[in-house]
C-alpha positions as a Python dict, from the first residue, in 0.01 Angstrom:
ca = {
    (1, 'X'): (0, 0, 0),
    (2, 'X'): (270, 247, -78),
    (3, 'X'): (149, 605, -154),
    (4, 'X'): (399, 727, -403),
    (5, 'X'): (308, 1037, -570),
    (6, 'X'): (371, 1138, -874),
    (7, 'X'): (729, 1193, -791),
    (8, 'X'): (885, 1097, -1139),
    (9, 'X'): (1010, 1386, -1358),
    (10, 'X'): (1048, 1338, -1744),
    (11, 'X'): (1442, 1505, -1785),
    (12, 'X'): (1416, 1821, -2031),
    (13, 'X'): (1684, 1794, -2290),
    (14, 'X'): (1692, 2144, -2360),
    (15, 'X'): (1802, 2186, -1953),
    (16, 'X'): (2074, 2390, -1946),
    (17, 'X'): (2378, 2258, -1798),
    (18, 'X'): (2737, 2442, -1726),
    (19, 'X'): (2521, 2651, -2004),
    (20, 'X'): (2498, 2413, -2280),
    (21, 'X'): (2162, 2261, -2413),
    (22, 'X'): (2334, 1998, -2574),
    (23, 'X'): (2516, 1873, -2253),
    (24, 'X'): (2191, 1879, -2070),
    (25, 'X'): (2039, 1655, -2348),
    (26, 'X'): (2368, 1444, -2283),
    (27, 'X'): (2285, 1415, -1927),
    (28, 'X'): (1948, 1297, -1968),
    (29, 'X'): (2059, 1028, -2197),
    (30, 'X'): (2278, 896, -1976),
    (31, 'X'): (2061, 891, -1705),
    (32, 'X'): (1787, 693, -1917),
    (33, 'X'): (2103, 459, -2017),
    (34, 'X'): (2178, 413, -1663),
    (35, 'X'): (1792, 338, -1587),
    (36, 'X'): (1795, 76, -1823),
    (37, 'X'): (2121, -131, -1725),
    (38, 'X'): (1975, -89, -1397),
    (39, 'X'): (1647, -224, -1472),
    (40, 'X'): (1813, -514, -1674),
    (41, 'X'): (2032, -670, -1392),
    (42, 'X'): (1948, -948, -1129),
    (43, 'X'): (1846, -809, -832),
    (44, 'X'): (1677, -1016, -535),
    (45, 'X'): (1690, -783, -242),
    (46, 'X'): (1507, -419, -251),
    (47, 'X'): (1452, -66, -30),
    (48, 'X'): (1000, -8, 21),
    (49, 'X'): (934, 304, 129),
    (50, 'X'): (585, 401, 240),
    (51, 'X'): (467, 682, 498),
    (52, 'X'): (362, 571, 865),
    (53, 'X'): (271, 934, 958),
    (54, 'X'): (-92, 1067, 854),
    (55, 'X'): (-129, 1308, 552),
    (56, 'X'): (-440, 1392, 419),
    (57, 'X'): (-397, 1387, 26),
    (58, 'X'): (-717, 1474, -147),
    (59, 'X'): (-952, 1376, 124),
    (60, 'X'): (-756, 1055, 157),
    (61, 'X'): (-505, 941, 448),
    (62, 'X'): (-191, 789, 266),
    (63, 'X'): (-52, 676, 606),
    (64, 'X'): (75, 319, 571),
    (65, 'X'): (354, 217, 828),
    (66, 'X'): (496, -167, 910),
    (67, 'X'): (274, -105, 1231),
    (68, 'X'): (8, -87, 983),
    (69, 'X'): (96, -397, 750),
    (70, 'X'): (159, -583, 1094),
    (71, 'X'): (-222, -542, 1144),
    (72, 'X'): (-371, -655, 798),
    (73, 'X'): (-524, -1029, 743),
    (74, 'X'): (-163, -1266, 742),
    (75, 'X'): (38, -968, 783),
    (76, 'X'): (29, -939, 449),
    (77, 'X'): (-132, -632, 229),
    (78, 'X'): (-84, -524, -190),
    (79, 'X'): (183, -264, -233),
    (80, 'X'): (-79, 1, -413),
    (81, 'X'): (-2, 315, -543),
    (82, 'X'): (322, 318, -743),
    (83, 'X'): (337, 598, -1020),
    (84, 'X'): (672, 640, -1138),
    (85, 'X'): (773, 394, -1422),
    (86, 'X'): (1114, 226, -1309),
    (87, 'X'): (970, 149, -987),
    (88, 'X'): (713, 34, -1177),
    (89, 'X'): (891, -187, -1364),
    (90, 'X'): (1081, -302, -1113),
    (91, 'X'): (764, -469, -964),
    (92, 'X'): (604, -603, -1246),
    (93, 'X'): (938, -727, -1387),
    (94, 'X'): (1193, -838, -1180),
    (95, 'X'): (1029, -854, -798),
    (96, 'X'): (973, -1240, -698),
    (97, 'X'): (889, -1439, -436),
    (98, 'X'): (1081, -1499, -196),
    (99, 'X'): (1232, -1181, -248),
    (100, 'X'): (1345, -995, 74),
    (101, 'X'): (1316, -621, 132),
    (102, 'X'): (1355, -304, 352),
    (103, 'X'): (993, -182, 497),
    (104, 'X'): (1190, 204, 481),
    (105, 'X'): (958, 494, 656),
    (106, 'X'): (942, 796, 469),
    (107, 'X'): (830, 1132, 473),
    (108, 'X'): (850, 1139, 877),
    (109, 'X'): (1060, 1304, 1140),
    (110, 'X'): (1321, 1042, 1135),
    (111, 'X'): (1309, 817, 763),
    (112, 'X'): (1468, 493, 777),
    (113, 'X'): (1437, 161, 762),
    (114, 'X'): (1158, 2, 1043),
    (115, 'X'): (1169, -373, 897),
    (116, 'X'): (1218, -647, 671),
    (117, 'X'): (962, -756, 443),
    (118, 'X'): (884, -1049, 205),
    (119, 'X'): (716, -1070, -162),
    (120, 'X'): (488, -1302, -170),
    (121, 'X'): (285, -1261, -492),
    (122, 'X'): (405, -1149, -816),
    (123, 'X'): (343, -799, -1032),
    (124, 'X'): (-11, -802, -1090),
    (125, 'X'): (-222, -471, -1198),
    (126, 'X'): (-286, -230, -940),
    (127, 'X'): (-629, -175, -873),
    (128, 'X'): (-609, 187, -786),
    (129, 'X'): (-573, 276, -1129),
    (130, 'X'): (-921, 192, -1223),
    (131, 'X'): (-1084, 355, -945),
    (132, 'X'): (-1225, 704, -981),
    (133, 'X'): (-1234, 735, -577),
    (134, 'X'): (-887, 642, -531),
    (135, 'X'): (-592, 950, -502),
    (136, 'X'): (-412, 739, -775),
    (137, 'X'): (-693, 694, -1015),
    (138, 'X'): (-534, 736, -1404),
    (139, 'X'): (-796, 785, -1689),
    (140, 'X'): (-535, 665, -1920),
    (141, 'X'): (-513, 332, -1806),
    (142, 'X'): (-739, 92, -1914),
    (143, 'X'): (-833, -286, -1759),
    (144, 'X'): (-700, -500, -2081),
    (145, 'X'): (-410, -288, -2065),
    (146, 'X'): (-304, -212, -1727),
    (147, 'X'): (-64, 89, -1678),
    (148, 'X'): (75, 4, -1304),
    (149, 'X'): (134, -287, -1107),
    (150, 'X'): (217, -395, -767),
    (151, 'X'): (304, -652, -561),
    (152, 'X'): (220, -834, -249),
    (153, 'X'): (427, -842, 70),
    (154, 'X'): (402, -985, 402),
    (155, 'X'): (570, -873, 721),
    (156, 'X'): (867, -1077, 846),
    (157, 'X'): (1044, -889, 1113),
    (158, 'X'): (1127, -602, 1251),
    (159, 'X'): (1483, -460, 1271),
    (160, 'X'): (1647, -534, 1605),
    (161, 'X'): (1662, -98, 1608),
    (162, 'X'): (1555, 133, 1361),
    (163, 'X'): (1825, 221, 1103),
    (164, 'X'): (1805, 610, 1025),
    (165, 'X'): (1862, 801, 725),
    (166, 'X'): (2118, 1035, 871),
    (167, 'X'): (2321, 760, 988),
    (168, 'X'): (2291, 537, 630),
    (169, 'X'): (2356, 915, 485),
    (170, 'X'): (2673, 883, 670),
    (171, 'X'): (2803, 569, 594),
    (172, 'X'): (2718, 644, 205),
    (173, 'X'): (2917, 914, 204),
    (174, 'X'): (3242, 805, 379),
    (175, 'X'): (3232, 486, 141),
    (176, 'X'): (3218, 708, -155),
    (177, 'X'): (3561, 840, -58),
    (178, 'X'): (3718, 553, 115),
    (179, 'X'): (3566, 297, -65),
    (180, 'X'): (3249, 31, 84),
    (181, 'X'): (2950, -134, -44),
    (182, 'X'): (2734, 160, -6),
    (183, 'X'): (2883, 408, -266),
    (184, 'X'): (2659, 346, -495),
    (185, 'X'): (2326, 269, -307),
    (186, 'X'): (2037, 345, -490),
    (187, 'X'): (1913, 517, -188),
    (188, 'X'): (2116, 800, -238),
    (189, 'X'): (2203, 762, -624),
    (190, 'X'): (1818, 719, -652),
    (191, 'X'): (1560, 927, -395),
    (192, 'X'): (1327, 965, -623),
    (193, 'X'): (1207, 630, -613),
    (194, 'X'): (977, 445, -345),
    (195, 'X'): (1038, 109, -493),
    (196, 'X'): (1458, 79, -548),
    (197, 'X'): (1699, -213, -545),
    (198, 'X'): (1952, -331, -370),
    (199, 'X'): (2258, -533, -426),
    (200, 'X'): (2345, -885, -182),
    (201, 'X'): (2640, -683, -77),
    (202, 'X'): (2429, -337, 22),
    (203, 'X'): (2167, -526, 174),
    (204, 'X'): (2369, -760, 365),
    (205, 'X'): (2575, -449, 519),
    (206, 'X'): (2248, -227, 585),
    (207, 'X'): (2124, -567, 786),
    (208, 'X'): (2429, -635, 1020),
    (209, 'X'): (2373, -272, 1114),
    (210, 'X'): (2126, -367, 1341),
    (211, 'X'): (2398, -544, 1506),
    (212, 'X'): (2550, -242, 1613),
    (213, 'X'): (2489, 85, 1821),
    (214, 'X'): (2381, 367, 1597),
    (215, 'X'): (2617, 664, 1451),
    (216, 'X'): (2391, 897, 1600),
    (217, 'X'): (2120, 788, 1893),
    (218, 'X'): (1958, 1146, 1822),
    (219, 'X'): (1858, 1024, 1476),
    (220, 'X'): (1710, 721, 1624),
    (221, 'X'): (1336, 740, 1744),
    (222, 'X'): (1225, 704, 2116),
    (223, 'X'): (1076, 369, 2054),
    (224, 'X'): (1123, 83, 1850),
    (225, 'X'): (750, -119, 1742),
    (226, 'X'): (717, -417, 1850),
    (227, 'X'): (807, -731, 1718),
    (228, 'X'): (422, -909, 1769),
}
């Protein structure tokens, strides 16, 4: 039940950058390059982030926390909402079950990663599209030819603390100078997206942090949700 807003923006060639048009254009190639080499590898392990605060969106509460998914039938709920296309794709194409993932908190006082979740049914079409009373309703989409998808996941665990943003901010940044498996973490390289993957080797580091006292307890919140 993520509630991603329309956060994808189509890159302008004609942007300006260091003054030229053409190296703007340049830019935006490579990033679509880079989207697609990203969107053709293997991944098995991703980053879900969904808000577990209450905003009111046109009429409609978008809150949607691990507390929340904790409470749904089997612990298990559809991951509505998505509207940006490479998350998009990455769902409908390449999530599968089985798959492990972060349950990341966003849009809060303190983002970061609550949980770990688990996909357990494959990219199907989201049925928010088709609704006129839902916030992510699309006209354009039609039922024989679904324009989003989303998956199902069910709650495994939650992290033995809460991992912050600040403090995986940190850690990103020190291994892009010294060298780590976070250099490149789509988290970072990425924001845009609710729906991102991860490498074995980011994922795997990321989890043994849990293992350890935080970089900064101020960035950690007061309490840590239950495990039940």
């Amino acid at each position: 039940m993520a509630r991603d807003r329309k956060t994808a923006r189509k890159s302008k060639a004609k942007k300006e950058v260091n003054g030229s048009p053409e190296a703007g254009e340049s830019a935006a190639k490579k990033s679509k390059v880079a989207e697609k080499k990203e969107e053709n590898s293997t991944y098995t392990r991703w980053l879900m982030k969904s808000e577990p605060d209450s905003r009111i969106e046109n009429g409609i509460d978008v809150k949607f926390g691990i507390e929340d998914l904790k409470k749904e039938t089997n612990q298990t709920a559809c991951w509505d909402g998505v509207r940006n296309y490479q998350a998009r794709n990455f769902m409908r194409d390449k999530m599968k079950k089985g798959h492990k993932a972060f349950f990341y908190h966003s849009n809060c006082k303190v983002p970061g990663i609550a949980g770990i979740i688990e996909i357990v049914k494959e990219g199907y079409a989201d049925h928010t599209q088709f609704d006129k009373k839902e916030l992510h309703f699309d006209s354009s989409s039609k039922v024989d030819k679904p324009k989003w998808f989303m998956v199902d996941v069910k709650f495994v665990r939650m992290t033995k603390r809460f991992i912050s943003l600040p403090e995986l901010k940190t850690i990103h940044l020190k291994h892009k100078t010294e060298g780590g498996p976070l250099a490149n973490v789509s988290l970072f390289t990425k924001a845009r997206l609710s729906v991102m993957p991860l490498t074995e080797a980011e994922y795997d580091f990321i989890l043994e942090l849990e293992n350890t006292d935080p970089v900064d307890k101020s960035c950690t919140p007061e309490t840590t949700p239950s495990d039940t």
